[in-house]
C-alpha positions as a Markdown table, in Angstrom:
| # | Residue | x | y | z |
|---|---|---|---|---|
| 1 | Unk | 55.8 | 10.1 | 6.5 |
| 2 | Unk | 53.5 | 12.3 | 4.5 |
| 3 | Unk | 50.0 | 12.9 | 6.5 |
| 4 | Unk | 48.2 | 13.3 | 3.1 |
| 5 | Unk | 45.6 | 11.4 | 2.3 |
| 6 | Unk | 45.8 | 9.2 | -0.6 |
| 7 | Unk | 43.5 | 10.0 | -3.6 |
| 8 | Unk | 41.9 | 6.6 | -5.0 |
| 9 | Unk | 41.2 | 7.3 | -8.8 |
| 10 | Unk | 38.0 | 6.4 | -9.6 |
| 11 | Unk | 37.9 | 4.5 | -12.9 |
| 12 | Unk | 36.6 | 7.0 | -16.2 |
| 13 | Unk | 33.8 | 3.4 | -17.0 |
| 14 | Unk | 33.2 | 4.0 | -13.2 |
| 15 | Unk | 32.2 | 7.6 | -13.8 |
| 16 | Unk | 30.3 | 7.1 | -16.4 |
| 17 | Unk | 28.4 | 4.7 | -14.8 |
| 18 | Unk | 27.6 | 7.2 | -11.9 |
| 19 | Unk | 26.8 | 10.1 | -14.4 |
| 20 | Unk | 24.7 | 8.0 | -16.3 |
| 21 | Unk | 22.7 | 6.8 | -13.0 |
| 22 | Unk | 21.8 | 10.2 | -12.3 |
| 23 | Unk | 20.7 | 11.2 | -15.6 |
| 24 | Unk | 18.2 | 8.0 | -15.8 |
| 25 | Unk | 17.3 | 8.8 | -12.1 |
| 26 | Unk | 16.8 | 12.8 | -12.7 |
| 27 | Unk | 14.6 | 12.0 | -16.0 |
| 28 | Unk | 12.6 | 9.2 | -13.7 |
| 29 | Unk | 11.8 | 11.9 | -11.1 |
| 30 | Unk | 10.7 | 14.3 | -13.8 |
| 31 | Unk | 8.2 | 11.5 | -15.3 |
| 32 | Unk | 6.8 | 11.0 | -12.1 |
| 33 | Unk | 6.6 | 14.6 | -10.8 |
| 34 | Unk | 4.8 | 15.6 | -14.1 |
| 35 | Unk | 1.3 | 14.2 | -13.6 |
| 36 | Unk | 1.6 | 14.9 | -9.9 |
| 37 | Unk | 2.4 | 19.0 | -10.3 |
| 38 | Unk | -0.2 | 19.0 | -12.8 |
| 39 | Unk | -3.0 | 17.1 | -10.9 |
| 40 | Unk | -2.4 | 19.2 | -7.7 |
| 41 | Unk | -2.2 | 22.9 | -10.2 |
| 42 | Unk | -5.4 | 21.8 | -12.1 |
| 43 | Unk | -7.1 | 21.0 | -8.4 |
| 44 | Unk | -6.6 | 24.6 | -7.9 |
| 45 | Unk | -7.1 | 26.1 | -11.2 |
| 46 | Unk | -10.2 | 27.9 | -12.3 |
| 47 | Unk | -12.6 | 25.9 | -14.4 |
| 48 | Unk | -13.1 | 27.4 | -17.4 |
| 49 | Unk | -9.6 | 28.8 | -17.7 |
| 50 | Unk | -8.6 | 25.1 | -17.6 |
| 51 | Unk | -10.7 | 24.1 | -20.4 |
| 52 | Unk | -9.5 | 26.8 | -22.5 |
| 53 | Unk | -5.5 | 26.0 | -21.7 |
| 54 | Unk | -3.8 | 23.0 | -23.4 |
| 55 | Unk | -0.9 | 21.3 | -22.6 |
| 56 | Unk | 0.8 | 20.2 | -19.2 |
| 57 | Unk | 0.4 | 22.8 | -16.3 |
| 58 | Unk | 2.9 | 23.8 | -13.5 |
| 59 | Unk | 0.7 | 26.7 | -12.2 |
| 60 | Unk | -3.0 | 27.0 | -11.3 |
| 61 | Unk | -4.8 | 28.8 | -13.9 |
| 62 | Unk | -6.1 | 32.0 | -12.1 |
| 63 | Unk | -5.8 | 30.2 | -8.8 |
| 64 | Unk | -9.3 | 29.2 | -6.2 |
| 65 | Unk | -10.2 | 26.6 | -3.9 |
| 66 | Unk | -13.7 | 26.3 | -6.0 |
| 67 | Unk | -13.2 | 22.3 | -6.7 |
| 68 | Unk | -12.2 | 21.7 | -3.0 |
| 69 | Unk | -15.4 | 23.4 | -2.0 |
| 70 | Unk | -17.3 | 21.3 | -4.7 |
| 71 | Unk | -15.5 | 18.3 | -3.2 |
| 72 | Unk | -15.6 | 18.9 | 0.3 |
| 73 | Unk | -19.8 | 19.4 | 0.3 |
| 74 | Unk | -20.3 | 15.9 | -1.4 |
| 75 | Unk | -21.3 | 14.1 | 1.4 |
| 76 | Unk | -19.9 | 11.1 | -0.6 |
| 77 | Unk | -16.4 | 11.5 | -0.4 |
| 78 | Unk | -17.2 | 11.7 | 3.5 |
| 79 | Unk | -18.7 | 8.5 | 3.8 |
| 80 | Unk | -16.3 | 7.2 | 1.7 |
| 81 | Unk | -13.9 | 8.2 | 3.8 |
| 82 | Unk | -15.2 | 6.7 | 6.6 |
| 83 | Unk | -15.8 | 3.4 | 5.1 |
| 84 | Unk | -12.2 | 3.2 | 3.5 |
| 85 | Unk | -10.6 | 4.3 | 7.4 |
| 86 | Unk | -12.5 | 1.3 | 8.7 |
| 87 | Unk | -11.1 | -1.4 | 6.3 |
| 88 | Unk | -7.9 | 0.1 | 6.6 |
| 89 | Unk | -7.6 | -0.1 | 10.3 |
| 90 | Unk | -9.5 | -3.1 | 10.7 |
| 91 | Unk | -7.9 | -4.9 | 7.8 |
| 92 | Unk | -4.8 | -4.1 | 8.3 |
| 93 | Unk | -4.5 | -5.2 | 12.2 |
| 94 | Unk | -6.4 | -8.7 | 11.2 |
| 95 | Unk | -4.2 | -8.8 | 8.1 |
| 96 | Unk | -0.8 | -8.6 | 10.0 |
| 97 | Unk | -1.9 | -10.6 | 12.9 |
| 98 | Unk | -2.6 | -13.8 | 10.7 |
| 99 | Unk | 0.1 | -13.2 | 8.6 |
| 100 | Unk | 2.2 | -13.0 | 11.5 |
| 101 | Unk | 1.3 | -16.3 | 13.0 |
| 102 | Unk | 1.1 | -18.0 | 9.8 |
| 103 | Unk | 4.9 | -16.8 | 9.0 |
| 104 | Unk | 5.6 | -18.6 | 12.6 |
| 105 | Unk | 4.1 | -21.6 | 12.1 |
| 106 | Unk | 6.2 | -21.6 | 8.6 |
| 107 | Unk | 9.4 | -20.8 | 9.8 |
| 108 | Unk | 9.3 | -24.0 | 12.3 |
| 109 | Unk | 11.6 | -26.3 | 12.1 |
| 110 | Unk | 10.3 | -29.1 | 14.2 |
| 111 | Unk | 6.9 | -28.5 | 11.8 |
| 112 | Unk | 5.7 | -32.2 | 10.4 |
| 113 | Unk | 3.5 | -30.4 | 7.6 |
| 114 | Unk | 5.8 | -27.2 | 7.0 |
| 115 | Unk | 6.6 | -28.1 | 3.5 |
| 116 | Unk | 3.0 | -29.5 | 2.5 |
| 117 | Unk | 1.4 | -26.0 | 3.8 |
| 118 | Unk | 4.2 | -24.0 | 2.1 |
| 119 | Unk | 3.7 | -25.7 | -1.0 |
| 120 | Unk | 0.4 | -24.9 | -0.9 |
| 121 | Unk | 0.7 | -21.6 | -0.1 |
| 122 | Unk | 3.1 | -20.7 | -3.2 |
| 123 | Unk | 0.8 | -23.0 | -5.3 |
| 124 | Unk | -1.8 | -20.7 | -4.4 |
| 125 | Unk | 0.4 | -17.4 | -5.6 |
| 126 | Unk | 0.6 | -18.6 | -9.3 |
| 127 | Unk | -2.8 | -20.4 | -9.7 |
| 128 | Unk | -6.2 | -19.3 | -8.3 |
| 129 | Unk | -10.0 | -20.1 | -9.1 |
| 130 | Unk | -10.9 | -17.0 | -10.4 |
| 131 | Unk | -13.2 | -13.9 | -10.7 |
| 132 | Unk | -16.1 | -15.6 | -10.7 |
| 133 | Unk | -15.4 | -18.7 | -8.0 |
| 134 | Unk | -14.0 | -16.2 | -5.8 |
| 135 | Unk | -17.7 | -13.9 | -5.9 |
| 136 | Unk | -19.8 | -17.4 | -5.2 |
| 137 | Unk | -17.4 | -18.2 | -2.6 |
| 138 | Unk | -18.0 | -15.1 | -0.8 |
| 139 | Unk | -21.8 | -14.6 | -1.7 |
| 140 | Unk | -22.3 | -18.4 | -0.5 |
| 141 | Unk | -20.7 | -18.0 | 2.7 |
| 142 | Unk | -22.9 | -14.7 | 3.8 |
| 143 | Unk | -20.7 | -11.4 | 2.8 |
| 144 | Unk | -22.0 | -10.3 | -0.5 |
| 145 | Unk | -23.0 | -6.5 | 0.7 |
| 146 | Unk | -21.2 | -6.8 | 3.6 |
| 147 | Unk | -18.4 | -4.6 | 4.2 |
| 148 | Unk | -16.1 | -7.6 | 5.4 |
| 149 | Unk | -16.5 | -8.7 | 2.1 |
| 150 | Unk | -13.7 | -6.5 | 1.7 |
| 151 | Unk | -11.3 | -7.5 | 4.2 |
| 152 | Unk | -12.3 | -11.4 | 5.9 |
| 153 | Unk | -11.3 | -13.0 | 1.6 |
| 154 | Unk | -7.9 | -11.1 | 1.6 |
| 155 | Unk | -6.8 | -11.6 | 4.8 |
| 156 | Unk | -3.3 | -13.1 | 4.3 |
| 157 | Unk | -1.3 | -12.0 | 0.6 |
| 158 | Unk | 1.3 | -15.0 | 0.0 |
| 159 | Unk | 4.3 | -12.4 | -1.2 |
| 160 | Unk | 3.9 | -10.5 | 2.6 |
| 161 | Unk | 3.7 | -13.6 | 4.2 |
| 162 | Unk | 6.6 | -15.1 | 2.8 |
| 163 | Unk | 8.3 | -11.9 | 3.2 |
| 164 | Unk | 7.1 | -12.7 | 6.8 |
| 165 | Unk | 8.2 | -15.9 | 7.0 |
| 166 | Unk | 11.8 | -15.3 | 5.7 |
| 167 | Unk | 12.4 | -12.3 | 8.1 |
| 168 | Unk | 11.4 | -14.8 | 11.1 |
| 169 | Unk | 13.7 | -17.1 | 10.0 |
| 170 | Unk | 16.9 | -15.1 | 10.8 |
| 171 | Unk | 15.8 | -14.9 | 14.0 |
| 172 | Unk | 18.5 | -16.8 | 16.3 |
| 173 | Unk | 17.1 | -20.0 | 17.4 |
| 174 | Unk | 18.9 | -19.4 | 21.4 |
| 175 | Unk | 16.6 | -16.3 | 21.6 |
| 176 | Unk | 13.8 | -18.9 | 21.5 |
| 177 | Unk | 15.4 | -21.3 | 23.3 |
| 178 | Unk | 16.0 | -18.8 | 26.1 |
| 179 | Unk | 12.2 | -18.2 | 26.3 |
| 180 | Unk | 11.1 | -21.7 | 26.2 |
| 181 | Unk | 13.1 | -22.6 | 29.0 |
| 182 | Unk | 11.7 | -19.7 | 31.1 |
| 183 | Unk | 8.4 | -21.2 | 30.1 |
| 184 | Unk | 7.2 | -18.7 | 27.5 |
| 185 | Unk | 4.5 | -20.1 | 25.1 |
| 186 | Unk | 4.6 | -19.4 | 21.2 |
| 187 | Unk | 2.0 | -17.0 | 21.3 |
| 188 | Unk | 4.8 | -14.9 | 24.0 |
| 189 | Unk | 7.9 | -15.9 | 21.9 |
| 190 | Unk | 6.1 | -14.6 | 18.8 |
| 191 | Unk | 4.6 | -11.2 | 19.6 |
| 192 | Unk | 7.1 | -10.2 | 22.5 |
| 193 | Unk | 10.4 | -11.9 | 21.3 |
| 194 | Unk | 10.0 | -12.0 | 17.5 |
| 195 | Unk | 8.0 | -9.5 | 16.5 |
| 196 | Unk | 10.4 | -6.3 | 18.1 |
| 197 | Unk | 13.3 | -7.9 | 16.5 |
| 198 | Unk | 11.8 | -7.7 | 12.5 |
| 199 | Unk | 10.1 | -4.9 | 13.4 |
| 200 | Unk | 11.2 | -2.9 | 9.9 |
| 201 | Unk | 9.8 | -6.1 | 8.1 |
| 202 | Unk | 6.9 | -5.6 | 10.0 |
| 203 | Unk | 6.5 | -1.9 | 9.3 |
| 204 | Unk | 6.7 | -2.4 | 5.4 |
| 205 | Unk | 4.3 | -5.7 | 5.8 |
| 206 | Unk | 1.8 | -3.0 | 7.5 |
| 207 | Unk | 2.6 | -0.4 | 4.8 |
| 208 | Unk | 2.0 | -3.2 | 1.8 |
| 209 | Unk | -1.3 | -4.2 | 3.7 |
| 210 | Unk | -2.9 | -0.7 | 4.3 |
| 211 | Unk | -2.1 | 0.9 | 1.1 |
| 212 | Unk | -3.4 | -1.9 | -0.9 |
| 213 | Unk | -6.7 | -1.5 | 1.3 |
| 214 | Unk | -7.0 | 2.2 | 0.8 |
| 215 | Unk | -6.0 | 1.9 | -3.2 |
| 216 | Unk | -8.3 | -1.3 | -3.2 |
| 217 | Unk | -11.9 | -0.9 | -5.7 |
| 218 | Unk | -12.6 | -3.6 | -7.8 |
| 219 | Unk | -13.9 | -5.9 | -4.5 |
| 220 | Unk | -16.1 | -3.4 | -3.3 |
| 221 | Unk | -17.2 | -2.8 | -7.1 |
| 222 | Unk | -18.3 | -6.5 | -7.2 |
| 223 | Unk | -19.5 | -7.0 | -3.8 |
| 224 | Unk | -20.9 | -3.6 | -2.3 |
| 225 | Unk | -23.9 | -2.3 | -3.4 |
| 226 | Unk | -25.4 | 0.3 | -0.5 |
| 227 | Unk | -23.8 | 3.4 | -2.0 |
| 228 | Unk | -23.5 | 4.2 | 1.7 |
| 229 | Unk | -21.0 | 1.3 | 2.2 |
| 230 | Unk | -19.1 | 2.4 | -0.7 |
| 231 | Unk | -15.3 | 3.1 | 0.4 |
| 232 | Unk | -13.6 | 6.1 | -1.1 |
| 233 | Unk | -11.7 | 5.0 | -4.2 |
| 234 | Unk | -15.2 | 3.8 | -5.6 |
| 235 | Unk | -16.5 | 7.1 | -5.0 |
| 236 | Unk | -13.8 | 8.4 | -6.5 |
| 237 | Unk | -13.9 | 6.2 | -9.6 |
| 238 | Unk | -17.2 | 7.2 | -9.9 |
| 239 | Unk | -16.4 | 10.8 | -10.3 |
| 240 | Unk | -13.6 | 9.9 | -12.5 |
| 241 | Unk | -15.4 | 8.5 | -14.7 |
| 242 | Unk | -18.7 | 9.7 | -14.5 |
| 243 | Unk | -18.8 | 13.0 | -13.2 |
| 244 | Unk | -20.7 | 12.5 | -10.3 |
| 245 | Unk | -21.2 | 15.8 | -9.1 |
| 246 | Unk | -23.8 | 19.0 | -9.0 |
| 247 | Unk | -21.8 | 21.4 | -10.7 |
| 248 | Unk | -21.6 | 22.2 | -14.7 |
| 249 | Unk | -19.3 | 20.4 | -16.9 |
| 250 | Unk | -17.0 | 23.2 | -16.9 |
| 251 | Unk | -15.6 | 22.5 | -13.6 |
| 252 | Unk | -16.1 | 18.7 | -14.0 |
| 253 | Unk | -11.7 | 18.6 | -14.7 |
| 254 | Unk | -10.6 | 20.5 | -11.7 |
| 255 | Unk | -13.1 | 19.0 | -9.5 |
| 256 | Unk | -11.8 | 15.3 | -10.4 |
| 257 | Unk | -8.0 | 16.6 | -9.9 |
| 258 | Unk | -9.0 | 17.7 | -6.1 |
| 259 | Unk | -10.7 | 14.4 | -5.5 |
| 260 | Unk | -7.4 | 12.7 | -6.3 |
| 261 | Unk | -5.4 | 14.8 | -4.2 |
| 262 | Unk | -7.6 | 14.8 | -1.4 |
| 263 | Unk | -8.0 | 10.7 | -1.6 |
| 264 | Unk | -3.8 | 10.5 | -2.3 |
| 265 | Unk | -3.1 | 12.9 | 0.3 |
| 266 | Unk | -3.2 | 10.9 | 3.7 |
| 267 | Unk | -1.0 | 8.0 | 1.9 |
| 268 | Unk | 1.6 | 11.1 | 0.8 |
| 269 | Unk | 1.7 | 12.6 | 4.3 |
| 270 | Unk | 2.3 | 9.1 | 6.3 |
| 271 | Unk | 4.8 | 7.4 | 3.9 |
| 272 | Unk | 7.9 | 9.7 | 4.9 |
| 273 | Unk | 7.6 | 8.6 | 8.2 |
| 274 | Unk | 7.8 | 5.2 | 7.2 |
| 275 | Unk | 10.1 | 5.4 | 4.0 |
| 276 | Unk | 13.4 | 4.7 | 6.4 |
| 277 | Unk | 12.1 | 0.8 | 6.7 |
| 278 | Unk | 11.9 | 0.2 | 3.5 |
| 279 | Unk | 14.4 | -0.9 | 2.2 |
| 280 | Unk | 16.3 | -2.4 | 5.4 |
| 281 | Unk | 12.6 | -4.4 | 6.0 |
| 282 | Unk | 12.1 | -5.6 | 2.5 |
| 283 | Unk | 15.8 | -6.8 | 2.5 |
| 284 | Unk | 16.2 | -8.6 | 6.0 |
| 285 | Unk | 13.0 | -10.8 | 5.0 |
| 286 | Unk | 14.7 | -11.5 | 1.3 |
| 287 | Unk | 17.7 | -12.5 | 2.4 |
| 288 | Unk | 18.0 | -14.0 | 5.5 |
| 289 | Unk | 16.8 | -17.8 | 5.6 |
């Protein structure tokens, strides 16, 4: 008997198909890589050599650190980053906890009103009140200026929780049989049993929540109004647009490319460690269930 291996051919479409996929894949990176080298080389580039250059940049422009400094002594960005830490933290533990128990209580079985409360919760996906409904609600019930204007009204997105839900779902049900007959209460089955076992879900769910609170504005745009209470991507809006700074309008270009990087830069350095769930949470809570 011959101890070589056989050689599957791979079809020539096949190949194609494969060459093809890099290509698009290759030219997406590029697309995406573009603004980002060109943000972080302006950040670093000299002011007035950047006004006087056209075009896309790969290299500072007669490199300094002049825009960080500018950046780094507006006492705004500071408190902006204080405020922005606190929602995230805070918003994002409340935010997973009720979306947590609210994907339990949907993934019931034994649930009388699981389908009327899940049909209400999709219905609420597609069709909302609006803009303006949504700013009485939350003036009329005490958090206009309030900082938990900006984290009590969003407490539970529909898309996570059903995410949520689904994930619980393909859960076996002798797991929580098991623990019921040891006398473990839902409260034990859902945070000790559960909850390890869709852990990646989980970690993408917390990913979802805490970037959408970090990238979040237009809330704190409506409702904030004590610049002091102002989380960091206002701030940074405000120098976007505005130019919100001490220094001459030579330097007003570099200084709003460090603000970026310096407000995109936590989000950069914690998603690697985090990527791996991804895809293996996203798809245990789309296709189990």
């Amino acid at each position: 008997m011959s101890n070589q291996r056989t050689r599957i051919k791979t079809p020539v479409g096949e190949r194609i198909f494969y060459v093809a996929d890099s290509l698009l894949m290759i030219f997406l990176c590029v697309v995406i890589l573009i603004p980002l080298v060109h943000v972080v080389a302006g950040s670093f580039s000299d002011g007035m050599s950047y006004m006087s250059h056209q075009g896309l940049l790969i290299l500072p422009l007669n490199p300094t650190l002049d825009a960080y400094r500018a950046v780094i002594a507006n006492q705004n960005i500071w408190s902006g980053y204080r405020n922005t830490i606190f929602i995230v933290v805070v918003g994002t533990v409340l935010d997973m906890i009720f979306t947590l128990v609210s994907a339990y209580v949907l993934s019931r079985k034994g649930y009388m009103l699981k389908r009327f409360f899940t049909i209400m919760v999709v219905f609420s996906m597609y069709f909302s009140g609006g803009m303006i409904p949504f700013f009485l609600v939350v003036r009329n019930v005490g958090l206009y200026k309030s900082i938990w204007s900006l984290i009590i009204p969003s407490l539970v997105n529909v898309f996570n929780l059903i995410i949520m839900r689904t994930a619980i779902m393909g859960v076996p049900d002798s797991l929580e049989e098991s623990a019921q007959l040891d006398g473990a209460g839902h409260l034990t089955i859902l945070f000790r049993i559960i909850t390890p076992l869709v852990l990646p879900t989980v970690a993408v769910v917390t990913l979802y929540y805490a970037v959408s609170h970090w990238n979040s504005w237009f809330n704190a745009m409506l409702f904030i109004k004590d610049r002091n209470k102002y989380p960091l991507q206002l701030i940074l809006r405000e120098i976007l647009i505005l130019s919100d700074t001490d220094e001459d309008f030579t330097m007003s270009e570099t200084i709003q490319f460090a603000t970026i990087v310096v407000a995109t830069l936590p989000v950069l350095c914690i998603y690697p460690f985090i990527q791996k769930y991804f895809v293996k949470g996203v798809m245990v809570g789309a296709v189990k269930g």
